[in-house]
N, C-alpha and C positions, 0 to 999 in steps of 0.2 A: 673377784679374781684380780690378782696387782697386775696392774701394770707393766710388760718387761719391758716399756720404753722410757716412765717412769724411773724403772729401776736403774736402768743404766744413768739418766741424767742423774744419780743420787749416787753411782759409783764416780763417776767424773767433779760429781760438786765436792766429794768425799775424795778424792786423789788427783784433781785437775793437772794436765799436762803442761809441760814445760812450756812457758812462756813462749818463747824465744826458737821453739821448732815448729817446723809445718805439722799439722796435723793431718792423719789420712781417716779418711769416715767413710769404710765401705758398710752396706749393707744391703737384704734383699728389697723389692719394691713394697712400701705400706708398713714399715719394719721402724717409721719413724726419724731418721738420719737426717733430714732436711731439718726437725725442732733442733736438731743437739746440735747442729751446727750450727745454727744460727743464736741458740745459746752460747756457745765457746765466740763468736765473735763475738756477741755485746759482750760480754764478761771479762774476755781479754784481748780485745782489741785487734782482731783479724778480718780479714776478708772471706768472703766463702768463692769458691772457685767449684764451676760445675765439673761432673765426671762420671755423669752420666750421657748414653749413645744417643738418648730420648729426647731428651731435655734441652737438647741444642737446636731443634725443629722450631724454626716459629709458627708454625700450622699448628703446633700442640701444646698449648698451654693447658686445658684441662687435662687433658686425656694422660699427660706427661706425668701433672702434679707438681709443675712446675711451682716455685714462690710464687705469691701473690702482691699486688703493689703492695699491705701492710707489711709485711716482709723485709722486702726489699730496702724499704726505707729504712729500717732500723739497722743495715748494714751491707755494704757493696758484697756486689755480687756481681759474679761474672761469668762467661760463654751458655748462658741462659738464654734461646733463646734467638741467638745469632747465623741459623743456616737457614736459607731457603732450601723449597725443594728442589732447585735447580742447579743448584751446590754441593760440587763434589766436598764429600766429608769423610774423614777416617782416623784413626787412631793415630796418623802420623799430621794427620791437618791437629787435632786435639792438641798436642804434644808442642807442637810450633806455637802453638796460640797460650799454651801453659809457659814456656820458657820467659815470654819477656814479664807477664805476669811475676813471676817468681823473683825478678830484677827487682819490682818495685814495691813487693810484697811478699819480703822473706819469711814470713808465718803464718801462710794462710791456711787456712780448713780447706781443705779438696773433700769434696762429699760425693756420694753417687754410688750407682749398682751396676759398673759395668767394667768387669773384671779385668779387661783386656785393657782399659786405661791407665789402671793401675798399676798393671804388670809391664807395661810399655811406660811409665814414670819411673819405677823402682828398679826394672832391670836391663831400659834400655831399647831403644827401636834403631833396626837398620831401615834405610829410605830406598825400598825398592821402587823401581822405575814403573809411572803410573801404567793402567792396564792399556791399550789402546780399544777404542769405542767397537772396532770390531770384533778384536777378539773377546770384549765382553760379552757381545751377541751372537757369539758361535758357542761360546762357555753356555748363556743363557739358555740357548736351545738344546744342548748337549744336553742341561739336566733336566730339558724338560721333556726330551723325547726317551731320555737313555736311564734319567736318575742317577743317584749320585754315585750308586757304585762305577757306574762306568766309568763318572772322571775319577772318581779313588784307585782305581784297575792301569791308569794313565799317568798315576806320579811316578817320581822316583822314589824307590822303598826308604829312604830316610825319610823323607818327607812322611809318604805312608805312615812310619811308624811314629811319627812325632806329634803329629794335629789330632783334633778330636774328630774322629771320624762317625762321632754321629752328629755331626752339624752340618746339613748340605755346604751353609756359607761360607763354611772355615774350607773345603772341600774345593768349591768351585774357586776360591780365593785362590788356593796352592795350584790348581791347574794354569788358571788365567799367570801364574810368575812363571810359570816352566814354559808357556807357548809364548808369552812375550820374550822372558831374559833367555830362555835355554840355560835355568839354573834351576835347580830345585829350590823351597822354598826355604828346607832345611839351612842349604849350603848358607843361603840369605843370610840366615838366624845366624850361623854361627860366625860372623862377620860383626854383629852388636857392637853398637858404640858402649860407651858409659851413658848409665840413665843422667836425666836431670836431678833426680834427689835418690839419694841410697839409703836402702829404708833404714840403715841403723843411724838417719841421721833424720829420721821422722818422730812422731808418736803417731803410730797406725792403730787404729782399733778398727772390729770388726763387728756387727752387728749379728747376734745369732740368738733371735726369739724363736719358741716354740712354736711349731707349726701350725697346731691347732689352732692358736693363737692370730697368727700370719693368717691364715687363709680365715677365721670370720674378719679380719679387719682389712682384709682383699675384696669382700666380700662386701661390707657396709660401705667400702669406700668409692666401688667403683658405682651403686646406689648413689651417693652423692656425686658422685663427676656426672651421672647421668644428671641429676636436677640442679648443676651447674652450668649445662650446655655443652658436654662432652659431643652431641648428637648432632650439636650445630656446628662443632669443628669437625667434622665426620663431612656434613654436608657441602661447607664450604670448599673441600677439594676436591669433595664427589667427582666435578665435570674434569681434573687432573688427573684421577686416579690409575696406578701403574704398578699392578701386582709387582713384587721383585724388586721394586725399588727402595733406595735403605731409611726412605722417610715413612713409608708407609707399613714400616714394620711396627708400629706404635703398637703397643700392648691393649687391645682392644677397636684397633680402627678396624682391620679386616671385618670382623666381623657388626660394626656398625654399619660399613661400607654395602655389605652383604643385604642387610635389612632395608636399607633405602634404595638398593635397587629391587628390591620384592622378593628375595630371593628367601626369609625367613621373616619370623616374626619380631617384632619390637624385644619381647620378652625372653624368645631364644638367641636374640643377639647378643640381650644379658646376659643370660646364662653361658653360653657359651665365651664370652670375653670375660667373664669370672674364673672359667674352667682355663683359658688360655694363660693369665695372670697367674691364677696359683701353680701351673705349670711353669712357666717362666720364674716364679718365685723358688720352684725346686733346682731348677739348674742355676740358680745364683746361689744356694746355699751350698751346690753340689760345688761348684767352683771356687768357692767361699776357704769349701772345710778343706778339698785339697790341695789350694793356692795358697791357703791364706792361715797355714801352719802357726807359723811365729808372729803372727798379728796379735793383740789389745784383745781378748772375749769381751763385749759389754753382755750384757744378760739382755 
């Protein structure tokens, strides 16, 4: 069976993009994106800039799939890497931390599978006023005594009709702006500054391999995170651990988590962090295909 991540390095050696622009390299997770980018740097001379939500964890190095020091060395890289868990992080922290990047490295590859990066580079973030630690924990408990429709029942109907409402986070997000600003989140939104790069002034491509595909090499890969020590970064935060919290959303810690406190077996933690992956791997493709219209297809 070829390769489709292969194939794409042989569409890009066969049409390589504009020198002289930023490159954007979404794709889903296991889909490859991290080789082509680090390809496109040595080859013409860029940096790779993270853009992924994951991958800025330093508790997560395997489990992320973050580079590795060989990696690394063949060509800078950056916000790989740099939050603890005690560090507030979000797409308007990402955004600040891409801008002066962008000063000193006007063509870098930005790689990653986290949609909302992207869309907050390309078309722009307004800087709502941070939550306050309370009403984060009246929101927290809201959804967890009420669920999420009830904070969905409690927006304002633009808001309502705008976010994805089958995402608790995006959900509890839009409540925690209305009880803090008394603004809906909407209104927020249509307030948008100008992004920092406008994608007609990118080369964006978008990674979209066959699923079948995607889910065995989800599947082999999180096998080897495991006999890399995925189990031991699991452990090491074990005596931290804090459901809800936006570090411990790693794409298979919950359920590593689960196993070292006894709560299941070695093997079904696998499985079920396999099952959570290829699910996470479907709502980036879903976010992919109807964000990500006018983007590059690599195969």
């Amino acid at each position: 069976m070829t390769d489709p991540s292969r194939d794409a390095l042989l569409k890009l050696q066969a049409q390589p993009p504009d020198v002289t622009r930023p490159v954007l390299l979404a794709g889903p997770t296991a889909s490859g994106k991290s080789a082509l980018a680090l390809w496109l740097a040595c080859t013409q001379g860029r940096v790779v800039i993270n853009a992924d939500a994951l991958q800025v964890y330093d508790m997560w190095h395997t489990l992320s799939a973050r580079p590795d020091a060989h990696e690394i060395a063949q060509a800078p890289h950056f916000l790989y890497g740099c939050v603890s868990r005690g560090q507030d992080w979000s797409v308007g922290h990402w955004l600040r931390a891409v801008q002066p990047l962008l000063a000193r490295h006007p063509n870098p590859v930005i790689v990653g599978g986290t949609g909302l990066y992207f869309r907050a580079l390309t078309e722009g973030l307004v800087e709502i006023p941070p939550t306050p630690a309370e009403i984060r924990a009246q929101a927290d408990r809201h959804l967890a005594e009420n669920g999420a429709d009830a904070l969905l029942a409690e927006l304002d109907p633009a808001t309502a009709a705008r976010i994805d409402t089958a995402n608790p986070a995006r959900i509890q997000r839009a409540w925690e702006v209305l009880r803090t600003t008394g603004r809906g989140l909407a209104d927020w939104q249509d307030d948008t500054p100008p992004p920092l790069l406008f994608l007609h002034n990118t080369t964006p491509y978008v990674l979209r391999p066959p699923k079948d595909w995607l889910n065995a090499r989800i599947d082999s890969r999180f096998e080897q995170m495991i006999a890399a020590g995925a189990l031991d970064e699991a452990r090491a935060v074990l005596p931290h651990w804090t459901p809800g919290a936006p570090w411990t959303k790693a794409i298979g810690a919950p359920e590593l988590i689960a196993h070292l406190q006894d709560q299941i077996s070695l093997s079904d933690a696998i499985d079920a962090a396999k099952l959570a992956t290829r699910q996470y791997a479907k709502r980036q493709r879903t976010w992919f295909r109807n964000r990500m219209q006018g983007w590059i297809s690599l195969p």
